[in-house]
N, C-alpha and C positions, 0 to 999 in steps of 0.2 A: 082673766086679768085681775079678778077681786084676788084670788087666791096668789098672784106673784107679788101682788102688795103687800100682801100679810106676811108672805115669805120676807120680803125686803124688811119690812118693820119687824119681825122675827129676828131677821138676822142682826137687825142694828139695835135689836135688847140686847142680844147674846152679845154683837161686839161691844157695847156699854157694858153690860154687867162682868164680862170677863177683863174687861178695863180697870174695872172696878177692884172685883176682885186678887187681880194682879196686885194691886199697890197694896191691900192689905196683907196680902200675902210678902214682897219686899220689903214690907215696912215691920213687919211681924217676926219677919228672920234674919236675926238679929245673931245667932250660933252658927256656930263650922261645922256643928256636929255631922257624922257622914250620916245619920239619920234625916237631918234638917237635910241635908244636900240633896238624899235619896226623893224627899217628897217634892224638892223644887224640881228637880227632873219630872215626875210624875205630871206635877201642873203642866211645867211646857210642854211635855207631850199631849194631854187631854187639852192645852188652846189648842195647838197644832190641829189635833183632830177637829174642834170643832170646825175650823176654817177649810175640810175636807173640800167644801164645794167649790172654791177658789183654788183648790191645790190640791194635786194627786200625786201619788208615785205610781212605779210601772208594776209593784210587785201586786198595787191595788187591782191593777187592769186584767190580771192576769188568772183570777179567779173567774172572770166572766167570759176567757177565753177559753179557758182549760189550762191550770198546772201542769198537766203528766198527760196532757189527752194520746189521739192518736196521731199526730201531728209531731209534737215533740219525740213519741218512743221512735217515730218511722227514723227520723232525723239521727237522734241518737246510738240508736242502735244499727244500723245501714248506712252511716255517714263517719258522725262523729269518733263514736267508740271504736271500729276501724280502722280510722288514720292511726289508733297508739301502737298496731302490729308492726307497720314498717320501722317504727321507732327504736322499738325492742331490736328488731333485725340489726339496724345497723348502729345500734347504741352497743353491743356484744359481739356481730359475724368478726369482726376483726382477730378476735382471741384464736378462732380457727383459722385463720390463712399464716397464723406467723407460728404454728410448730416447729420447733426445730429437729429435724433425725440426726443421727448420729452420724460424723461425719471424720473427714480425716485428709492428710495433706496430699494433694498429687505431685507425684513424681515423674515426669514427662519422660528421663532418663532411662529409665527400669520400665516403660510399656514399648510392646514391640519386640521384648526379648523373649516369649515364648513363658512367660512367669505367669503364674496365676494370681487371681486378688489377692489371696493370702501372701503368699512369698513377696508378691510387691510390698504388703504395709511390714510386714515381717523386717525386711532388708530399710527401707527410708522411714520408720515411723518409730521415735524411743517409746520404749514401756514407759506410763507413768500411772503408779497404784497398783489398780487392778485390772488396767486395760491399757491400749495403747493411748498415746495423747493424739488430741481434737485439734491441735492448731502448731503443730512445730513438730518437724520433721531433721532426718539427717541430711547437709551438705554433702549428695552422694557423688564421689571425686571417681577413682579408676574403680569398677567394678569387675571384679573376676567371674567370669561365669562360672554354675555351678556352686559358688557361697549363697549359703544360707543364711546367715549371720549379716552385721550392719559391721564395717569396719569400725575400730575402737574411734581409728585417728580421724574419723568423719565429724567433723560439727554440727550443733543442733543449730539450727534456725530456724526461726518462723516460717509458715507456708508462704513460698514466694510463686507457686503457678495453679492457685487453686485449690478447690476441694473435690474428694469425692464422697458422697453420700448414700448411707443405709437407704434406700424406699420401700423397704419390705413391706413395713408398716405405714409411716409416712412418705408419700411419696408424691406429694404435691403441696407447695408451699411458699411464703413469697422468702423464706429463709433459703432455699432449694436454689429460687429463679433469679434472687439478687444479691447469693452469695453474706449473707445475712449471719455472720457467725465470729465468732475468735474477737478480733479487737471492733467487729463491724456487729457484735451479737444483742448490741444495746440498742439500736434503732428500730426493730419493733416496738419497744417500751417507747422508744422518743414519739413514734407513730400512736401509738395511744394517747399518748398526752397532750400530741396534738391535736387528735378531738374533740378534746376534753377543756383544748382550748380554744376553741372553734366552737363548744357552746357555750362560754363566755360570753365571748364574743355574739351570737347569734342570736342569745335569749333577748339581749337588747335590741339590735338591730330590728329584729324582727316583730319585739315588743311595741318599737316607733311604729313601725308600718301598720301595725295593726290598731293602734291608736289615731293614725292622722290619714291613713286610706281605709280601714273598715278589715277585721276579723276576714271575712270571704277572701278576700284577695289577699293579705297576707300568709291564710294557712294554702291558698293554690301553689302560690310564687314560693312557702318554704318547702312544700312537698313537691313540685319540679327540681327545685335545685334538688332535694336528697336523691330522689332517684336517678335523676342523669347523672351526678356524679357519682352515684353509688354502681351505676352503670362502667363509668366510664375506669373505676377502679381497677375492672376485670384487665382493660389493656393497655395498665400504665407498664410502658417500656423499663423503667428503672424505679430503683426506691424512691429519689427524692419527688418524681410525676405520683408513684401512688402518696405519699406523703402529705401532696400538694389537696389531691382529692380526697384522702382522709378528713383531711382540715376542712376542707369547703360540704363536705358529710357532716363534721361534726357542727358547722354553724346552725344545719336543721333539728339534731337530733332534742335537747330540749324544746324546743318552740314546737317541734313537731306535735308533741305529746301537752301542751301547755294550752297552742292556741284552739283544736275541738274543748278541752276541756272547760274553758272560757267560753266560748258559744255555746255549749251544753248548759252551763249554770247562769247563761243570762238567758234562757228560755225557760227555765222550767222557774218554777213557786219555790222558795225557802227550804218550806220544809221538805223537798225531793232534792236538794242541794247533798245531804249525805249521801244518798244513794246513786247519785254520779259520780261523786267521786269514789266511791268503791269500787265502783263499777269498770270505773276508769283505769285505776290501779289495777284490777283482771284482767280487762284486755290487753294490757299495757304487759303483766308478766305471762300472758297467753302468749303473746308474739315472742316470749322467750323461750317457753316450753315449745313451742312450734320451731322456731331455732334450731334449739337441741335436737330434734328428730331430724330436720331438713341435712346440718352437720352431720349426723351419723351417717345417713344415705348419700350425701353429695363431700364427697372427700378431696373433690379438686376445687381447690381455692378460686379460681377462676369461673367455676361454674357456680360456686356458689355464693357468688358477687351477685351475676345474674341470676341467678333464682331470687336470692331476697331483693332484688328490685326492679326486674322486669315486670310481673306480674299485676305490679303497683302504679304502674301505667294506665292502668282501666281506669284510677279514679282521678283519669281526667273528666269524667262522665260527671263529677263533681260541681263542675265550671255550669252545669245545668240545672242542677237539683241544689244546691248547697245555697241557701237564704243568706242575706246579708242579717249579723245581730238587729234585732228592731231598738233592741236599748242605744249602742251605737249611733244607728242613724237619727235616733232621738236627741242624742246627745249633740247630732252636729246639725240640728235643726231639718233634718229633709225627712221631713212631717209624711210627707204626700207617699214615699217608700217605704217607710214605716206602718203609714197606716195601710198600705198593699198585702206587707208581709202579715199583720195581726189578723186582716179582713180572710185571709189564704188559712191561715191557724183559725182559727172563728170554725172554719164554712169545713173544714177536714175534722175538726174536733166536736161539728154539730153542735156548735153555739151561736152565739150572736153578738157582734163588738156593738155595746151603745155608742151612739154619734155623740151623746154626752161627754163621754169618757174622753174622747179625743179632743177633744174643745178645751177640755180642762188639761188635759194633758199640755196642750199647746202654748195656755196660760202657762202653767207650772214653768216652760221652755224657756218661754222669753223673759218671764221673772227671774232665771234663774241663770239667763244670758247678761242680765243687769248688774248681776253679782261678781259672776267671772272675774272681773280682774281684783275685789277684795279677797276672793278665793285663790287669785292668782296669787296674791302678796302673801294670803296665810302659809301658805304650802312653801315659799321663796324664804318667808324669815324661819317656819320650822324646820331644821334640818339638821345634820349631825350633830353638831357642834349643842345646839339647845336641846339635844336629847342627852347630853354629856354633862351637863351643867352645874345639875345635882347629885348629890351622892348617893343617894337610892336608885335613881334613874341609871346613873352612869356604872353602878356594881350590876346594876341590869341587865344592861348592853353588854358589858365584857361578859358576863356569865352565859347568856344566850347566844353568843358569838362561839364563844369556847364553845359550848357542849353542840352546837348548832356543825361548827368545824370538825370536833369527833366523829360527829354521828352520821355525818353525810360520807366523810372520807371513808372512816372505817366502813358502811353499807356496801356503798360502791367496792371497794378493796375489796370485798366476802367475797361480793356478784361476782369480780374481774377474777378471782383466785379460785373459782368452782373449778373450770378444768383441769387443775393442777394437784387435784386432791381424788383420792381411790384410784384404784388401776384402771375406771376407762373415763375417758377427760366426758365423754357424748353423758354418761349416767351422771357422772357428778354435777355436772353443770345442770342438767332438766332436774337431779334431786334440788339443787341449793335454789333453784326459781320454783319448785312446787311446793315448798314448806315457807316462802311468802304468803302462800293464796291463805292456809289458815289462821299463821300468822295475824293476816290484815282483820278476817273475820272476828277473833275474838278480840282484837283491839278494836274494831265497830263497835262491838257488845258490851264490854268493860270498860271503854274509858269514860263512860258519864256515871259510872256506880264508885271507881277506885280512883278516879280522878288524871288529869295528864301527868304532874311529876312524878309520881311512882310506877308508870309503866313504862314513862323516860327513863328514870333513876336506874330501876329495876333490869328493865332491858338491855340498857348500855353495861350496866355494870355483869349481869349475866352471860351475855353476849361475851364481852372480858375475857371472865373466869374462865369459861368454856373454849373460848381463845387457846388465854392461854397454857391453858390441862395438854394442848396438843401435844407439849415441848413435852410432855412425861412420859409419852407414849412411846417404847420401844421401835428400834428401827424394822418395817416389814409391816408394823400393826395399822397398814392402810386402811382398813374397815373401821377402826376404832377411831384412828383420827378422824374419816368422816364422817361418824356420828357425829362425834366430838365437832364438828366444822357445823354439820345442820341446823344442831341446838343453838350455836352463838349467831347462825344468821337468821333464824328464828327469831329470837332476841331480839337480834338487832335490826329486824325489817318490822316488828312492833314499834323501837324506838323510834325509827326514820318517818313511820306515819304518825307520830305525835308531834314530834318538832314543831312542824309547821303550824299548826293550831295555835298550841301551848303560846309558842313566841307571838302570837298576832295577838291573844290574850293579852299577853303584858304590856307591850308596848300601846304608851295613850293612842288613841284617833288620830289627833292632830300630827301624829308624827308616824302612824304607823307605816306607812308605806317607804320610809325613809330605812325605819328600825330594822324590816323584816327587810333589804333591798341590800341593807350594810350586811345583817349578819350571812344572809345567800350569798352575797357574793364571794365574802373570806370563808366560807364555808366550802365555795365554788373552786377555790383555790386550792382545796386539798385534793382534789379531783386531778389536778396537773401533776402532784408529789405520788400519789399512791401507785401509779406505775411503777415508779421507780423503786420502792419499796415493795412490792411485789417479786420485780426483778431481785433481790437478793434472795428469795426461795429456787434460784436456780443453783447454790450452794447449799443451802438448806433446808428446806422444804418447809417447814415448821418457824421460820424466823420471820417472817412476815406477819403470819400470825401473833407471834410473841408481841408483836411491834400494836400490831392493831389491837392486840387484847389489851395491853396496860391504856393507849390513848381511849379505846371505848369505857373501859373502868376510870379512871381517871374523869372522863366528862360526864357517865352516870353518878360518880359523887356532886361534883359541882351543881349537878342539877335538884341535887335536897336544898339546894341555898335559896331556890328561886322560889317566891308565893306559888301556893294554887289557885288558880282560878275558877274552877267546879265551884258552882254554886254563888260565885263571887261578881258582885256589881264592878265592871270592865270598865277600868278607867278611858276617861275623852278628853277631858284635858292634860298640860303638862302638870298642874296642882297635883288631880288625880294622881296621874303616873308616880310621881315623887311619891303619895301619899298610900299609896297600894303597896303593902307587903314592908312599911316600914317599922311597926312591931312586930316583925320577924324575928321569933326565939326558935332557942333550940328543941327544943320540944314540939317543933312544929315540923320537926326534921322528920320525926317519927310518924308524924300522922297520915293514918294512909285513907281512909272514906272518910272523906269532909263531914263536916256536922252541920247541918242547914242553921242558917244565917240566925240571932239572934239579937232580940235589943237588951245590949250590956247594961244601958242604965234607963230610967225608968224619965217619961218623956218629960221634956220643959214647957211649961206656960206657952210660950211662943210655939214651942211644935204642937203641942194640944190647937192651936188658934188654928194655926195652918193648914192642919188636918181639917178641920171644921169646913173653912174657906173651901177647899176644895171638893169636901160633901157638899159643901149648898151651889157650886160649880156644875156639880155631876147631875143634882136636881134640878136644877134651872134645864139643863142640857135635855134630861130626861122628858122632863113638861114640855119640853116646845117640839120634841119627835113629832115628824107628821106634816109638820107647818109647812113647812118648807118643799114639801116635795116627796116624793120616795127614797128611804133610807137605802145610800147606797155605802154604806161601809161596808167592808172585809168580816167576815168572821173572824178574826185574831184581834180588830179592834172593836166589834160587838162583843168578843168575852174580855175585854180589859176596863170593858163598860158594867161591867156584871159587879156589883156590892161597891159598898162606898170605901170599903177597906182590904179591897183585894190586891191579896202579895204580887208586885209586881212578877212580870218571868222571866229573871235575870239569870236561870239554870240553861247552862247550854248542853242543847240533846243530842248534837253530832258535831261531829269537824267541822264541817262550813254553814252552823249557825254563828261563828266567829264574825265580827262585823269585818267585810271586804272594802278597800280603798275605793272608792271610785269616784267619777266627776258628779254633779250635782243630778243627773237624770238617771244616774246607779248603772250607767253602765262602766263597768271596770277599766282601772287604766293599769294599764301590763307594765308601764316603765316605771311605775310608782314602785314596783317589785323588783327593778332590775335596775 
């Protein structure tokens, strides 16, 4: 009892003297300086801490469950990282069911008469170039038997009873089974784009569900729809039925791959946040390279509907092992399932959840349930429009819209154009997804040493060049242009894992989920176009590419305009935001390894005081360790406790140390992104 009183009289020094020292420190900073600013962060984080025992986070809990235990790897790797195969499958199988073979008009008239294939197209089919033509034929009136020849005075017209088609080589296809060709030969492409529009559409929908019923049941309910309907593809009777199930495919295909990766990164500790998402991104192009082989060996469309989603069926088995997020159920107050699933992670990772931890945890909930609707209103007045406002803020936004627009459309474009490039579509396509995998690794490696704009810059505008070199390449020189095709998606699948980052850098706190929500979606938008533009390499093979090299150059310039953020204090407010990267010169165009952060001008009185203030903060803090109980901080805020003038760690070491939107219990909100 002695000892909880000395704690209580502990804590109401520390809550006095930090009262105390507040005011001298407000009253003291009196400059804008981004120095002064930098140190009043410092303080409210170091009150914040002190007030640990009133207030926790989950990321605090999570140390004394296990980060990475064996609980989280079983999960992730047997569960999560799995769901991104099907994704793969049916984000790409479509490119193989719509080949088209070479095909040619029937003549009902001329079968029957003892003619062979040849003399048939011979007599109703005009030469056009260097072979006959694919969609118009002769008006075949009296025929003489025995002419070889097509009469002069016969009309050409369009195919008016059909096609008949090569299947030497292709010989299963939905171009084949629904007549898919000549003025009808553009609805494949429409059929893509319909996917495409369909995760649009699905990333939100599915974002809600996952937000207002719980992660579990959202990614069950998106992976039933993909596979029955990815199912149901095999025996749509006509185009506009497979069409319909294309679409209702594509509303899972993002979410698919979105929401494990979301339950992945709300289990594990910070700093294994990079290494899931890397992670993610491999299995994710496994399920493509795995594709490419299944394509080679399964060459009927219909059966290879079913193979990539029958098999996919087992992980209904899912509905049994698959945990609800505990952040989640934290965040929607149902304590008692939450602390089920921690006490389950605890006793698998051979630890032990203190009964403390959740007490406090439960304070933090309903403190933070009191707040909700001033959090509701902040999130209501910050939105586009106040991200627009200012003129730094708003060269922001359009410049990371653009290059964000480039770099998604042109990736995908590459991905969608693999098969159309070298003599066998199966090689080209597994080359152009196996030169992601290293790709992604040395953009792991390099982007905290060269920074995110110059391996955007670099990558887009390389990707480009590489592009567009294809058009120089003599007609026949199919090897050359696939090299020439590797190295720009090489390129360009480094730039496409920086994007996302880079842009959650810039845009302030207060507004980020808005920022990064606008620029994906009109980014999302070139995903609809790029079909179509693809489609015109059935004329040329090489002009799509031309197309996509100048927009991926083009948005690699754009993006020297944007600050770096390596090494750089991330704006939170909209002040920040504005004030980040507003002495932006030219000469910062060039610079490519950041130079660790420096104080320009030599401190003021005031900041000399403040610094002080919160030395004798940290000593006060220090003296009374003990008092109160056992030190149950974090190792990340035991060394931020370490010297009275220690550099903040405002250096981000992977992709998702980026700070993430989320509600007040940190677990992530999906629609904030969408």
């Amino acid at each position: 009892m002695k000892q909880e009183v000395k704690g209580c009289e502990a804590s109401g020094a520390t809550v006095e003297a930090e009262d105390s020292l507040q005011n001298t420190v407000v009253d003291s900073a009196t400059t804008t300086s981004p120095s002064t600013r930098a140190r009043r962060d410092a303080f409210r984080k170091l009150k914040s801490a002190n007030h640990s025992q009133k207030s926790m986070d989950f990321d605090d809990l999570l140390p004394h469950v296990g980060e990475f235990g064996r609980f989280q790897k079983l999960l992730i790797f047997l569960i999560c990282l799995p769901a991104c195969i099907p994704c793969g499958f049916h984000a790409f199988n479509q490119l193989f069911m719509s080949a088209s073979p070479p095909h040619w008009c029937r003549v009902p008239e001329l079968e029957g008469l003892g003619l062979t294939e040849w003399e048939i197209r011979n007599l109703s089919i005009p030469w056009v170039g260097a072979g006959f033509s694919q969609c118009s034929q002769y008006l075949v009136g009296n025929y003489t038997p025995g002419s070889v020849a097509p009469d002069p005075s016969w009309p050409v017209t369009p195919c008016t009873s059909g096609w008949h088609y090569n299947t030497s080589i292709i010989y299963s296809s939905i171009v084949i089974d629904y007549d898919l060709v000549c003025e009808r030969a553009i609805y494949p492409t429409v059929g893509l784009s319909l996917l495409n529009v369909g995760g649009i559409i699905g990333v939100y929908v599915f974002g809600t569900v996952s937000d207002r019923l719980g992660r579990r049941v959202s990614f069950l309910m998106c992976l039933a729809l993909e596979q029955v309907f990815g199912l149901v593809t095999a025996f749509a009777p006509d185009f506009y039925s497979w069409a319909v199930c294309r679409f209702l495919v594509g509303l899972t295909v993002p979410a698919i791959y979105q929401i494990p990766f979301i339950i992945s990164l709300e289990l594990v500790g910070p700093s294994y946040r990079s290494f899931v998402t890397v992670m993610t991104c491999l299995f994710y192009v496994g399920g493509m390279l795995l594709l490419a082989v299944l394509a080679y060996f399964v060459r009927n469309w219909v059966h290879l509907c079913i193979v990539t989603s029958l098999p996919f069926f087992s992980y209904v088995i899912y509905w049994w092992f698959l945990p609800e997020s505990p952040r989640w159920l934290l965040s929607k107050g149902r304590l008692v399932e939450a602390r089920t699933i921690l006490n389950k992670m605890a006793e698998v990772n051979n630890t032990e959840l203190p009964e403390s931890f959740m007490q406090k945890l439960e304070e933090r909930m309903l403190a933070q349930q009191a707040l909700s609707t001033s959090s509701a209103q902040l999130h209501t007045s910050s939105g586009l429009l106040t991200l627009c406002r200012t003129p730094n803020l708003r060269l922001k936004v359009v410049l990371v819209t653009m290059v964000w627009f480039a770099n998604e459309t042109v990736y995908v474009g590459l991905s969608y154009y693999g098969p159309a490039m070298g003599d066998n579509e199966y090689l080209s396509f597994f080359l152009s997804c196996a030169v992601e995998i290293p790709s992604y690794l040395l953009c792991w490696v390099v982007m905290d040493r060269w920074g995110r704009r110059w391996i955007l810059g670099v990558g887009m505008i390389l990707g480009g060049l590489f592009s567009i070199c294809t058009v120089l390449m003599p007609e026949g020189a199919s090897l050359a242009t696939l090299v020439l095709y590797l190295v720009a998606k090489f390129a360009e699948s480094a730039a496409f894992l920086i994007i996302y980052p880079f842009a959650a850098e810039l845009y302030p706190t207060e507004v980020r989920g808005v920022g990064i929500g606008f620029s994906a979606y009109v980014g999302g938008l070139g995903l609809i176009i790029i079909p179509f533009i693809n489609y015109l390499g059935t004329e040329m093979l090489v002009l799509p590419l031309l197309i996509m090299g100048v927009v991926s150059a083009v948005g690699g310039v754009l993006s020297f305009r944007l600050p770096e953020t390596l090494q750089q204090k991330l704006p939170n407010t909209m002040a920040e935001g504005e004030a980040f990267g507003q002495d932006f010169a030219w000469k910062d165009c060039w610079a490519c390894v950041p130079e660790e952060l420096k104080h320009k001008n030599s401190e003021t009185e005031e900041e000399k005081e403040e610094l002080k203030s919160v030395d004798r903060l940290r000593a006060h803090r220090s003296s009374l360790e003990g008092v109160g109980g056992p030190d149950e901080t974090t190792p990340l805020q035991r060394l931020g406790s370490l010297g009275s003038r220690a550099r903040p760690l405002i250096r981000q070491t992977s992709i998702m140390d980026t700070p993430i939107i989320s509600d007040a219990s940190g677990a992530m909100k999906l629609t904030f992104w969408v």
